[in-house]
MARVEXMAR-286304 format. One line per field, with one value per residue (C-alpha): residue number from 1; x, y, z. Coordinates in nm, 4 decimals, m for minus. Layout:
N
dogu	(NUM;...) $
xx	(X;...) $
yy	(Y;...) $
zz	(Z;...) $
This chain:
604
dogu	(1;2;3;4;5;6;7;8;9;10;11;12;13;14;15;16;17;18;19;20;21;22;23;24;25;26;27;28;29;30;31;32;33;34;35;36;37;38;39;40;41;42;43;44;45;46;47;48;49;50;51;52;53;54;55;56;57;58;59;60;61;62;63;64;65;66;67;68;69;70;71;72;73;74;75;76;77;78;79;80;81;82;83;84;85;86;87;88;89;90;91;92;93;94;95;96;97;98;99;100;101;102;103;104;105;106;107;108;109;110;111;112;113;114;115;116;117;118;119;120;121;122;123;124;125;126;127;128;129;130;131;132;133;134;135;136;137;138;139;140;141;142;143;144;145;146;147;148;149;150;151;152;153;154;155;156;157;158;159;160;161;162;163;164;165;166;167;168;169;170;171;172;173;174;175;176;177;178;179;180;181;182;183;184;185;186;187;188;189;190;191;192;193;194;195;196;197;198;199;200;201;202;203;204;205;206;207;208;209;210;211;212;213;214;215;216;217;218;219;220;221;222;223;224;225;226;227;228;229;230;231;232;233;234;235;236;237;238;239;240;241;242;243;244;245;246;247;248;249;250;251;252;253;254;255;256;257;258;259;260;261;262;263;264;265;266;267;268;269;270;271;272;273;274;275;276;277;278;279;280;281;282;283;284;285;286;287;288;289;290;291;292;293;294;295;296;297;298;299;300;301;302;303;304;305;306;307;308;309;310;311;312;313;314;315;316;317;318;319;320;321;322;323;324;325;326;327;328;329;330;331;332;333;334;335;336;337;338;339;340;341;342;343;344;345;346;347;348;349;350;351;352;353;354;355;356;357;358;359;360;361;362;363;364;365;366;367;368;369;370;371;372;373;374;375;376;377;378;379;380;381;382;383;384;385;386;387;388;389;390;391;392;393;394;395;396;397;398;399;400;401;402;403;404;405;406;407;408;409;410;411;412;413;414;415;416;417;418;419;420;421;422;423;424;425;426;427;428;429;430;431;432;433;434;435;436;437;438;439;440;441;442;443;444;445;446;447;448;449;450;451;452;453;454;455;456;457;458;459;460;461;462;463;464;465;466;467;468;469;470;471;472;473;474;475;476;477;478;479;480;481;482;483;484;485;486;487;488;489;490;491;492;493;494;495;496;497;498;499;500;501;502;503;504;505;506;507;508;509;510;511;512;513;514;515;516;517;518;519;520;521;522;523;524;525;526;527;528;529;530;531;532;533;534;535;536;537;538;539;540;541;542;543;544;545;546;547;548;549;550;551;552;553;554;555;556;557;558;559;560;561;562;563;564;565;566;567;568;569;570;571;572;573;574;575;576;577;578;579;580;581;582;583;584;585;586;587;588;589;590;591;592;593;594;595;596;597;598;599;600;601;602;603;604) $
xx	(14.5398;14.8233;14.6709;14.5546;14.8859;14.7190;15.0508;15.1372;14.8174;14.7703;15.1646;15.0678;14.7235;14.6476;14.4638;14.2056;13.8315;13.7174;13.5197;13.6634;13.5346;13.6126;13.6367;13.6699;13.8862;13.6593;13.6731;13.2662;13.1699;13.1900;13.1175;13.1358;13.2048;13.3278;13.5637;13.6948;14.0389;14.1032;14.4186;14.2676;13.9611;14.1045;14.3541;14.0959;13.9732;14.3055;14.3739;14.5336;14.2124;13.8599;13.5699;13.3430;13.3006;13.1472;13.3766;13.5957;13.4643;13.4253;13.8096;13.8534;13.7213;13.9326;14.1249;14.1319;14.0437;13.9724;13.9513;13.8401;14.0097;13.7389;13.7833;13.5655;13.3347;13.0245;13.1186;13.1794;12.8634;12.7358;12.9667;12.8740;12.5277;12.5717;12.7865;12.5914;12.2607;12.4154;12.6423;12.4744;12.7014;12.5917;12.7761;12.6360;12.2720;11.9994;11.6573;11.4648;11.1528;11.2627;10.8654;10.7756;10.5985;10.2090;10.0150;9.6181;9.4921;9.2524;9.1304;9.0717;9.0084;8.6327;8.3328;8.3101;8.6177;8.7457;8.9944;9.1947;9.5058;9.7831;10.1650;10.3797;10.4539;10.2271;10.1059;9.7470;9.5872;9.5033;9.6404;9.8888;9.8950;10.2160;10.4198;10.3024;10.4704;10.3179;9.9775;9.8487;9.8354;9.6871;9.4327;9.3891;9.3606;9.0797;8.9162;8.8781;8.8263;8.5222;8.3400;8.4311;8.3724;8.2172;8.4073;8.3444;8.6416;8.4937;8.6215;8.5321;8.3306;8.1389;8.0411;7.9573;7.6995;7.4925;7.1052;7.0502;7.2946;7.5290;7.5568;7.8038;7.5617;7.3727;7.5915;7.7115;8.0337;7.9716;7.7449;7.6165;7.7319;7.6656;7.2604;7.2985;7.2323;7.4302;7.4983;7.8060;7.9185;7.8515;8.0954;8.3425;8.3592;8.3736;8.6657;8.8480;8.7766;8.9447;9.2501;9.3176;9.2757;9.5415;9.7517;9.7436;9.5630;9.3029;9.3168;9.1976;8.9330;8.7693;8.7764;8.5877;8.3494;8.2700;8.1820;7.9753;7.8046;7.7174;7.5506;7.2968;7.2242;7.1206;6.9025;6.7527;6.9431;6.9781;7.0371;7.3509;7.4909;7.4315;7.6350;7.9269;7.9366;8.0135;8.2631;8.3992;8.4117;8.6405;8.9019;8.9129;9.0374;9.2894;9.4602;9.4228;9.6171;9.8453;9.9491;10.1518;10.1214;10.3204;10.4485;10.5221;10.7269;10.8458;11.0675;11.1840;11.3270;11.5111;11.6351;11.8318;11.7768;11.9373;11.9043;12.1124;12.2085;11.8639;11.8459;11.5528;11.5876;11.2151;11.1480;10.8498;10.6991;10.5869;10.4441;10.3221;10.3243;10.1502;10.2698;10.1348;10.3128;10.6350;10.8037;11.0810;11.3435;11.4578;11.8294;12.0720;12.3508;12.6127;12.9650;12.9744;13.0226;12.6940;12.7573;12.8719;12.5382;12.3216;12.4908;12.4390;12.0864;11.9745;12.1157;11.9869;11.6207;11.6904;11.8790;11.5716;11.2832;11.2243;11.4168;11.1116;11.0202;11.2801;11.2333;11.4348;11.4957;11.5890;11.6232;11.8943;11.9937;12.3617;12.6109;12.9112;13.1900;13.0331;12.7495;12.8261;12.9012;12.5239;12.3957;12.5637;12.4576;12.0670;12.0897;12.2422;11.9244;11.6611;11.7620;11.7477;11.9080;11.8451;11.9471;12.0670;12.0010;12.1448;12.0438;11.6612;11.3753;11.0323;10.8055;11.0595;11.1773;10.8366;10.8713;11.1640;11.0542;10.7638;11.0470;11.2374;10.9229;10.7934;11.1396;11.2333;10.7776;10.8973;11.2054;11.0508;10.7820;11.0112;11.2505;10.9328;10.8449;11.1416;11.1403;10.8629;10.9538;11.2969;11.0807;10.8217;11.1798;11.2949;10.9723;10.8854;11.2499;11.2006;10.8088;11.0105;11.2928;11.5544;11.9552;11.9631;11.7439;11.5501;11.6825;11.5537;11.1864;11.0768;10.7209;10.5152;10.1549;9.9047;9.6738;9.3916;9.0661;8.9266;9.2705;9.3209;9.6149;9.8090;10.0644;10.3021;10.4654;10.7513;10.7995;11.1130;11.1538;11.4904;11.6767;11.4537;11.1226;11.0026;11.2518;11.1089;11.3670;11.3902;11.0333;10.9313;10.6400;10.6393;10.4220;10.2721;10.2727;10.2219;9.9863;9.6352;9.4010;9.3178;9.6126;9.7379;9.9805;10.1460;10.1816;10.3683;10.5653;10.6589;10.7548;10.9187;11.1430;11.2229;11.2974;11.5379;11.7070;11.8325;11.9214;12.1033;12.3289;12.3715;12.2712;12.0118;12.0756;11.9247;11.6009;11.6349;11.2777;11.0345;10.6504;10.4187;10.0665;9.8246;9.8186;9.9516;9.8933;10.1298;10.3965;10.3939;10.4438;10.7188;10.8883;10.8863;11.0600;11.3530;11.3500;11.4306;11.6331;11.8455;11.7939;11.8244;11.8239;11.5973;11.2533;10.9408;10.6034;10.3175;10.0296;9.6956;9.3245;9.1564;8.7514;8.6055;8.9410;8.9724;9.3185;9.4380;9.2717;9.5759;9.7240;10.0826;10.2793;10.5903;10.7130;10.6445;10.3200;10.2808;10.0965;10.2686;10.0785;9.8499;9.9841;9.7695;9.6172;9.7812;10.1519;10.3737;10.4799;10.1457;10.1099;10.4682;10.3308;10.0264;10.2156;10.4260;10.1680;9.9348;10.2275;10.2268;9.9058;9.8654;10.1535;9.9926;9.7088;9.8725;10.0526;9.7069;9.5119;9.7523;9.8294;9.4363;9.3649;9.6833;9.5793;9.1734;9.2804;9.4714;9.3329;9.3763;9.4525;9.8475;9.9927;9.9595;10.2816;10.1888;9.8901;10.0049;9.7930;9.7042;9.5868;9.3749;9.1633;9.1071;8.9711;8.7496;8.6239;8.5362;8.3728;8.2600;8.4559;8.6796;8.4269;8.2954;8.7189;8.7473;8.3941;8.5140;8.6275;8.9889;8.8189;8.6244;8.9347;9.1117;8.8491;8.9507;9.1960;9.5816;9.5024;9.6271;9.5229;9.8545;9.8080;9.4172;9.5186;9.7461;9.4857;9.2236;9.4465;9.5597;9.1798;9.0725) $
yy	(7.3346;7.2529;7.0535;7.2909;7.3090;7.2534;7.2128;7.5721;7.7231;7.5575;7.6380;8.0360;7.9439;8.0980;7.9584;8.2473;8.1982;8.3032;8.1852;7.9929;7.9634;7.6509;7.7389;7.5510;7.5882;7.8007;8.0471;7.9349;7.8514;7.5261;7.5688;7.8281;7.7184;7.8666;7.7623;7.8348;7.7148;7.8021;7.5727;7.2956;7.3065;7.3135;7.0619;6.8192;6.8456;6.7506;6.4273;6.0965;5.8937;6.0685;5.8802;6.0622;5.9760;6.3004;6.5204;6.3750;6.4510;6.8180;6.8514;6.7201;6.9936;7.2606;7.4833;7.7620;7.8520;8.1988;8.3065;8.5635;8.5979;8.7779;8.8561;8.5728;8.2457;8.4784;8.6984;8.3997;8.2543;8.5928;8.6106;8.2291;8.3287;8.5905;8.4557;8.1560;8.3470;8.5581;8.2860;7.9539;7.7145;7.3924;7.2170;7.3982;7.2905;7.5480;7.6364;7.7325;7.7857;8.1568;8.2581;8.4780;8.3095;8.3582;8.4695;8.5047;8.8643;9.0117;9.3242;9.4618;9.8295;9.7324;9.6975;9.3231;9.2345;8.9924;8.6862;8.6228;8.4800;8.7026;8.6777;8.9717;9.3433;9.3792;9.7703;9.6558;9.8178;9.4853;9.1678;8.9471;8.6037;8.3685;8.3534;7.9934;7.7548;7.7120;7.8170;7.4463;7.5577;7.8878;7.7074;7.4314;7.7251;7.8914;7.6167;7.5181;7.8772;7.9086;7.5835;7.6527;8.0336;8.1420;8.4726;8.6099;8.5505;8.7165;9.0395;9.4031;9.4725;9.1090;9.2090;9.5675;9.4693;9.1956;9.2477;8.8454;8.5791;8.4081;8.0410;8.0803;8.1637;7.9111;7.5951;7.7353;7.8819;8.2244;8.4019;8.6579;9.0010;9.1242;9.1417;9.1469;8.8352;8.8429;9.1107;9.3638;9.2297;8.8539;8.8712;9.0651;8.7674;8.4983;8.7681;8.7380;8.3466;8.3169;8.5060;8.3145;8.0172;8.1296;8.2266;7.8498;7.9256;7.5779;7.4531;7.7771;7.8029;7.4901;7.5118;7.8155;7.7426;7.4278;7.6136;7.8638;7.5176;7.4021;7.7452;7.7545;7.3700;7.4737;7.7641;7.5381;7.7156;7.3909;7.5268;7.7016;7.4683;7.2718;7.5044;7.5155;7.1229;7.1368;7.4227;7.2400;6.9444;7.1314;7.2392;6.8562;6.7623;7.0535;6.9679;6.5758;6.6173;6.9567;6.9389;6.7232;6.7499;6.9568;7.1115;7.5004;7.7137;7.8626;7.5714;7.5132;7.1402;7.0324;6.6885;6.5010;6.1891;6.0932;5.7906;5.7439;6.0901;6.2352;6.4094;6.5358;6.8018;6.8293;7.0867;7.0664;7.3944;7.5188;7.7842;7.8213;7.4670;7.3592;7.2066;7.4497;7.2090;7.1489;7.2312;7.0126;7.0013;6.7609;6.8047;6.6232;6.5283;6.6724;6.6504;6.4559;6.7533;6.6973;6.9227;7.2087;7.1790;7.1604;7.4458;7.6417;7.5292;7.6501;7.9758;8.0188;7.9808;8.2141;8.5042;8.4863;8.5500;8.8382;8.8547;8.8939;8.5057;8.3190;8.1269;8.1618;7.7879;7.5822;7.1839;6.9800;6.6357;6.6397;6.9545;7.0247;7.2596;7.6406;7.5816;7.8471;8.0688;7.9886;8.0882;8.4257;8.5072;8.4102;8.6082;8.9032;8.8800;8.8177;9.0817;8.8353;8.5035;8.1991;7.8994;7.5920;7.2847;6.9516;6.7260;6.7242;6.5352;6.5173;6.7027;6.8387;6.4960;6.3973;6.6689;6.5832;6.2314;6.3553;6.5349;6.2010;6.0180;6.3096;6.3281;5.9161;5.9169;6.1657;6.0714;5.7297;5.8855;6.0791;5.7911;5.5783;5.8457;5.8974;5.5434;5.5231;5.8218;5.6588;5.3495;5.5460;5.7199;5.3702;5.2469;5.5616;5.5405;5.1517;5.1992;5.5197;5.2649;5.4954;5.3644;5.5211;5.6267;5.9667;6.2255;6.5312;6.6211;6.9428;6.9921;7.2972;7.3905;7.7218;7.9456;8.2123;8.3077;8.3467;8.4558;8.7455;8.7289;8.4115;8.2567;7.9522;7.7350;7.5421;7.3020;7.1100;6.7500;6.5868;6.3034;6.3753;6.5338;6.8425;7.1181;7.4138;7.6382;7.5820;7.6190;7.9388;8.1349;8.3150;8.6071;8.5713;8.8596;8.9407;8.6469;8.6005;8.5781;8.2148;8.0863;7.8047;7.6844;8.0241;8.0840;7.7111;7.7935;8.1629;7.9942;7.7095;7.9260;8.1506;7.8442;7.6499;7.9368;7.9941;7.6297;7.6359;7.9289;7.6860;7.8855;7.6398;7.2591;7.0207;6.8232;6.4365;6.4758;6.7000;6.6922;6.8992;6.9557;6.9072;6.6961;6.6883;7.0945;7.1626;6.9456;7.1071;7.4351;7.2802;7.1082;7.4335;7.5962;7.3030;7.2955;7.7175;7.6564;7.3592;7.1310;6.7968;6.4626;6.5733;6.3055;6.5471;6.3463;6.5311;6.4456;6.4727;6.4703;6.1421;6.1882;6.1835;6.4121;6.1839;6.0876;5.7189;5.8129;6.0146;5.9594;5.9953;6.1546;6.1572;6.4583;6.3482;6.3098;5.9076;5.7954;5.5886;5.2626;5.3328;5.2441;5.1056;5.3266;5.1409;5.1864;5.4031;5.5234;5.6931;5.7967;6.0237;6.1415;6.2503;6.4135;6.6355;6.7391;6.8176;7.0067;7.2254;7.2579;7.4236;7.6035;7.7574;7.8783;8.0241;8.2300;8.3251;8.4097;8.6417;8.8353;8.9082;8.9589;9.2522;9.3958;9.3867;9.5590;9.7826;10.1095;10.1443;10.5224;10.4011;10.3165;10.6743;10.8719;11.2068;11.0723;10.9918;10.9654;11.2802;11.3389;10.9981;11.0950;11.4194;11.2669;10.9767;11.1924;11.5012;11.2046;10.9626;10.6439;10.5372;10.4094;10.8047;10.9465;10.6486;10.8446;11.2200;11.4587;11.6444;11.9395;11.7414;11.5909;11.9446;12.1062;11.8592;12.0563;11.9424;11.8205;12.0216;12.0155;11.8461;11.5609;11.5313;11.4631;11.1973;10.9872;11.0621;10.8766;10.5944;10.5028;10.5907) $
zz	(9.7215;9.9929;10.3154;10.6384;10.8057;11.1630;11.3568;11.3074;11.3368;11.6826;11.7927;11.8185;11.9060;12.2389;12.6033;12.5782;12.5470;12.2285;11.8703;11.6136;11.2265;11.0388;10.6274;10.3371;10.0191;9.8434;10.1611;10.2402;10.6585;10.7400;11.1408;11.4234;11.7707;12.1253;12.3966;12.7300;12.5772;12.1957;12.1527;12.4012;12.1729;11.8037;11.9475;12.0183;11.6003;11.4691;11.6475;11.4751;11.5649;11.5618;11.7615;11.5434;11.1153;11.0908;11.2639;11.0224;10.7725;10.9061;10.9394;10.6259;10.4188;10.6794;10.4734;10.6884;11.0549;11.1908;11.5721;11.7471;12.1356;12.3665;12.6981;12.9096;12.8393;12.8442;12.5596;12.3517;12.4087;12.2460;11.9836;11.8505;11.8802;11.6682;11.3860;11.3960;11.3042;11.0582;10.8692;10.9261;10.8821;10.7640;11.0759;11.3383;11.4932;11.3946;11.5499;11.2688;11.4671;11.5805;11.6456;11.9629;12.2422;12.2408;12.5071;12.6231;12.6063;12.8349;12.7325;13.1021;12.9563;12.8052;12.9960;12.8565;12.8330;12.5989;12.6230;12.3088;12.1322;12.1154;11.9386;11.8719;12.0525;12.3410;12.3109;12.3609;12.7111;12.9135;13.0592;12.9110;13.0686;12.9674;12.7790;12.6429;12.4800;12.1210;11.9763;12.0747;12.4521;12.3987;12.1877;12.4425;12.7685;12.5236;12.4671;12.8630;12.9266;12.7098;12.8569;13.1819;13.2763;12.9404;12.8861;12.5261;12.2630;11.9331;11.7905;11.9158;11.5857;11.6139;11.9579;11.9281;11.6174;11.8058;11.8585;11.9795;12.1044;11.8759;11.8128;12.1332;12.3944;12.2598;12.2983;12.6565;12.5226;12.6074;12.8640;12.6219;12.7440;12.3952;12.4732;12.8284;12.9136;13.2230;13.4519;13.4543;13.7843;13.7101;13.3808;13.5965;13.8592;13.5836;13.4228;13.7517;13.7621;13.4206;13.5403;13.8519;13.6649;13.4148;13.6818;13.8384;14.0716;13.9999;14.3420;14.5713;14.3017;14.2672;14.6534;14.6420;14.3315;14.6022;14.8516;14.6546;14.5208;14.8627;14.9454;14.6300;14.7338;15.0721;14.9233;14.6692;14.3292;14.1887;13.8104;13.9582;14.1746;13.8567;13.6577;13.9050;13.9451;13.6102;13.6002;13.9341;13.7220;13.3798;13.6371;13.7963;13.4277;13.3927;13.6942;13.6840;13.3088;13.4371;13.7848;13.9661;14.3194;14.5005;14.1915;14.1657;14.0262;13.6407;13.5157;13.1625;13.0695;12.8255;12.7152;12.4115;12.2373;11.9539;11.7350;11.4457;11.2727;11.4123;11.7459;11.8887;12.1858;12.3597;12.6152;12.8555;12.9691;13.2793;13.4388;13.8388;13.8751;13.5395;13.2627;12.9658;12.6996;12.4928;12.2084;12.0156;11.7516;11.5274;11.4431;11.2311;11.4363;11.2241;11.4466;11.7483;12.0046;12.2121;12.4688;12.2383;12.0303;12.3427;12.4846;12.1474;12.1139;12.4879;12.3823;12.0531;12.1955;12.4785;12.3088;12.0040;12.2813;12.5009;12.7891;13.0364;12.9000;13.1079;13.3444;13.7321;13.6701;13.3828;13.4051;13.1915;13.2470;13.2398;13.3514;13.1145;13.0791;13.0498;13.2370;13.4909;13.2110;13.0400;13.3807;13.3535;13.0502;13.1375;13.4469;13.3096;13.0105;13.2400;13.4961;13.8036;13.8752;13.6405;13.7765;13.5624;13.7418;13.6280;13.9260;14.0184;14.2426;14.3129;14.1231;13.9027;13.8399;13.7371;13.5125;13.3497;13.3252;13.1271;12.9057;12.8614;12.7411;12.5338;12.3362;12.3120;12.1367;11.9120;11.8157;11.7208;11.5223;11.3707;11.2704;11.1494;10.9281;10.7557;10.7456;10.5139;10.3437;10.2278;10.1354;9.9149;9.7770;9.6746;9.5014;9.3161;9.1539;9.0463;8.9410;8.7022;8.6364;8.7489;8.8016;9.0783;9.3205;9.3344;9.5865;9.4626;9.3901;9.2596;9.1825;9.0456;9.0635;8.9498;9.1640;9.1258;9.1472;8.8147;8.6630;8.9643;9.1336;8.9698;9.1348;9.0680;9.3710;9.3228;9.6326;9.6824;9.8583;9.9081;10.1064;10.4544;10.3095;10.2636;10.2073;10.2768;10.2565;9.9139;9.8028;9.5871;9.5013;9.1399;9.0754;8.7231;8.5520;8.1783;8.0920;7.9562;8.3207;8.3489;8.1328;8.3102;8.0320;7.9919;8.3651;8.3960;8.1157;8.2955;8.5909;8.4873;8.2656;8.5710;8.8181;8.5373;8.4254;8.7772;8.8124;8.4551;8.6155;8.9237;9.1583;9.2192;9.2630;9.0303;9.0846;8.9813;8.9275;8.8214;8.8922;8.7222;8.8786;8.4920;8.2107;7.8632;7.8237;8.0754;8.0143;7.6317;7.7586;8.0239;7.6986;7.4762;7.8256;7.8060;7.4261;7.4219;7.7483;7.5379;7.8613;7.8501;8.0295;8.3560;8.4286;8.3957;8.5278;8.4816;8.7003;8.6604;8.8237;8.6742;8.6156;8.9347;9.0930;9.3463;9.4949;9.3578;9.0111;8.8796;8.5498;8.4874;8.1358;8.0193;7.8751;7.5323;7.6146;7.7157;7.9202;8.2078;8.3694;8.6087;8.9720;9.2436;9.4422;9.7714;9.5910;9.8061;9.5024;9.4355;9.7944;9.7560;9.4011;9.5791;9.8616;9.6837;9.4216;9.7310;9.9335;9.5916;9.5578;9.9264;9.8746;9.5747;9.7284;10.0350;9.8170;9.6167;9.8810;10.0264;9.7180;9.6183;9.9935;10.0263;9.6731;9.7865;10.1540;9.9190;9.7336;9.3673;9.4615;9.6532;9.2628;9.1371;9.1509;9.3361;9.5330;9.8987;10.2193;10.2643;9.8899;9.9362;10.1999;10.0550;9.7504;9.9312;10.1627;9.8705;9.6450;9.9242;9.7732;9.5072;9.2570;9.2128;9.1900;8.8995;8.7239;8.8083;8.5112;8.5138;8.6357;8.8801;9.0398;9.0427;9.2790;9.5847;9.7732;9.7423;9.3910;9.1009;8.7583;8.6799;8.9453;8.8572;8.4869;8.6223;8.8539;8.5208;8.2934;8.5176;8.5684;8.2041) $
């Protein structure tokens, strides 16, 4: 195929703002990106000398560009958004953690009402403090809650079934509404308490909890001044690790650090003045326009969350070109004026300082991982005696509870790790309950008869969670499959089932020598083949839990909701409409004789 004739596409290119898609030959996205200037922008991709290796390589594979002429900066921002979530091209940056923001829950509507995690639509009648960062913080602001003011966290039905204090009351985690153990109008006040606190209000409280302190002294309540030394003493430690002094305000951070191909952008979270946590993404740095990714990244997280979640102020280090267009767009979301703020001091400067450190810790962490995960790459590939080494791991394992519910994982591990948009469950169906060998074989034969039609890349490796069983099932698969020339290692649990007692066998069946249990080699075995394993029973325990929350009575053709209560509430429960008689069935109103021969047969 003839060369991208860029001259001519960027002669009639036009000074508009607008989106542009990169393609390759075989028509597929390659990258979607926005400008102020289209021909300024596309100009600057078809240079003679690129600063950038990878932006080379980008405009390499150009076969065709597309672009889209809108009428200002802001609706380009929107329209790259957009294309960018529905396409996903492999050049562009990508947040993959899309989650909603959690929050703390105060049910305000009960007469003891309770304080509780919370993510999703917020219908419930109550209190809805946040939005926080990640569940970490909610779980930390429970946690100090509960030792601090000892408002009650367990569920309605928990509650309403209590005739003695739980193990809560007991270790000074809760105050014991549920038996009355405190008074109406004390819980309300340690309610309130709770609240303020979320709100950041710390330092008029623990002003006021002193005072209150100094008043039982002088009255000689020593077990409650006692009690409020020490809640004095929980809110010291929140705002010695949360505040910085002086601080106020919503503010969202963000910074970049980069080392290598690997960028890590860390944002630092805070809310009235405290610093409820961070949240951070590790990118590969995939074309060297730094400013155009952090631009797209900021607005990816924004335009995913609910508008009423921004902040009136977020922090960056640097300004570049379409800032004041950003701003726009976040005001216009939020309903009220969001400021962007590139240069910073005092307390928000601490802040961001926090952000820097946060991100440069992370980054290294991250780097040392991969580090060692490239090194266990390398000496699993000589210990197997591979020419080359491994860059592909696939690895399958078997889940159920006594043969209910079966289900086969298939995790995938590559270059960086785990790849977990490739990993997939397989719901066994057909086999013997409890046949591990023919549920393998099932999903094996599934999973390579997909990669066989290339719509799945090929593993270098192949792990397979069992011993010489297994692997005879996996080698009747490739045998009927005619596949050839692919390492299968099966793995399995030595006497005692302890990790660094595996064996290892070929597909033939022989045995490989053991390896040490310090060998990195061993540790990446053990790794994938537990990342399997969990993955397996996730996938387990949420099958039999939906099919035990299910009724047997949904899976009969005629028999909808209406037609199921009937016939619970006529029998009293489905193990007496599994015993009824035709005619029996046929006397519950809404059922005809027809219908009632129908649910007869399906349970006999």
């Amino acid at each position: 195929m003839a060369a991208f004739d860029h001259q001519s596409f960027l002669n009639n290119l036009s000074n508009r703002p607008g989106v542009y898609q990169m393609h390759d030959a075989k028509g597929d996205i390659l990258y979607v990106g926005k400008a102020r200037n289209l021909k300024k922008r596309l100009s600057s991709y078809f240079r003679n000398h690129l600063d950038s290796v990878k932006t080379a390589a980008l405009v390499s594979k150009i076969a065709d560009v597309q672009v889209t002429v809108v009428a200002s900066d802001t609706e380009a921002l929107l329209l790259e958004y957009s294309l960018i979530r529905e396409q996903k091209p492999p050049y562009n940056v990508l947040l993959k953690d899309d989650k909603s923001f959690p929050y703390i829950y105060i049910s305000t509507d009960q007469e003891y009402p309770r304080i509780s995690f919370h993510r999703g639509a917020r219908r419930g009648k109550g209190r809805y403090i946040g939005p926080f960062p990640n569940s970490y913080s909610v779980r930390e602001s429970l946690t100090l809650l509960q030792k601090t003011f000892q408002v009650r966290q367990c569920e309605d039905s928990y509650f309403q079934n209590r005739s003695r204090p739980c193990l809560q009351y007991q270790i000074k985690r809760c105050s014991g509404p549920c038996t009355q153990e405190i008074s109406k109008q004390d819980y309300e006040r340690d309610v309130d308490r709770s609240i303020r606190l979320l709100q950041g209000k710390g330092e008029q409280l623990t002003r006021e909890l002193t005072n209150e302190m100094e008043s039982c002294s002088a009255v000689l309540n020593f077990e409650r001044a006692a009690d409020l030394r020490d809640q004095i003493g929980h809110l010291r430690n929140l705002q010695k690790n949360q505040y910085i002094e002086g601080g106020k305000g919503d503010v969202d951070l963000f910074v970049v650090r980069s080392k290598g191909s690997l960028c890590c952008l860390q944002m630092l979270f805070v809310r009235e003045g405290r610093v409820l946590g961070s949240r951070n993404w590790f990118q590969r740095r995939l074309i060297e326009q730094n400013d155009e990714q952090f631009e797209e990244l900021i607005v990816q997280y924004y335009l995913s969350q609910e508008a009423h979640t921004l902040p009136k102020e977020i922090v960056i280090e640097k300004s570049f070109e379409g800032l004041d267009s950003l701003e726009a767009l976040l005001s216009e979301r939020r309903g009220s004026a969001v400021t962007v703020k590139t240069s910073v001091r005092g307390y928000r400067k601490q802040w961001l300082d926090m952000a820097v450190d946060s991100a440069e810790q992370n980054l290294r962490a991250k780097v040392d991982s991969n580090d060692r995960y490239t090194q266990r790459l390398q000496e699993l590939s000589e210990v197997l005696q591979e020419d080359s080494m491994i860059k592909r791991i696939e690895c399958f394992d078997i889940s159920h509870s006594s043969g209910e519910a079966t289900v086969a994982s298939c995790v995938v591990f590559d270059e960086s790790g785990a790849s977990k948009a490739d990993y997939r469950r397989f719901n066994i169906e057909g086999v013997t309950a409890g046949d591990d060998f023919a549920a393998m074989a099932q999903a094996v034969k599934r999973r390579y008869t997909a990669i066989l039609n290339g719509e799945i890349a090929r593993p270098d490796l192949l792990l397979i969670d069992g011993g010489k069983g297994q692997l005879s099932m996996v080698r009747e698969v490739f045998d009927e499959l005619q596949l050839s020339g692919l390492r299968v290692i099966g793995v399995a649990k030595g006497v005692t089932r302890k990790a660094g007692f595996e064996t290892l066998f070929e597909l033939d069946g022989s045995a490989i020598a053991d390896l040490p249990s310090h060998s990195p080699a061993l540790h990446l075995i053990q790794q994938v083949r537990d990342e399997a394993h969990r993955f397996a029973v996730t996938g387990h325990k949420q099958k039999r839990d939906k099919a035990r929350r299910s009724s047997s009575l949904e899976h009969i053709d005629g028999v909808g909701p209406k037609r199921r209560k009937a016939l619970l509430q006529h029998f009293g429960g489905i193990d007496k409409v599994k015993k009824a008689s035709v005619e029996d069935l046929a006397k519950v109103d809404g059922i005809s004789k027809q219908i009632a021969q129908v649910i007869f047969d399906r349970f006999h």
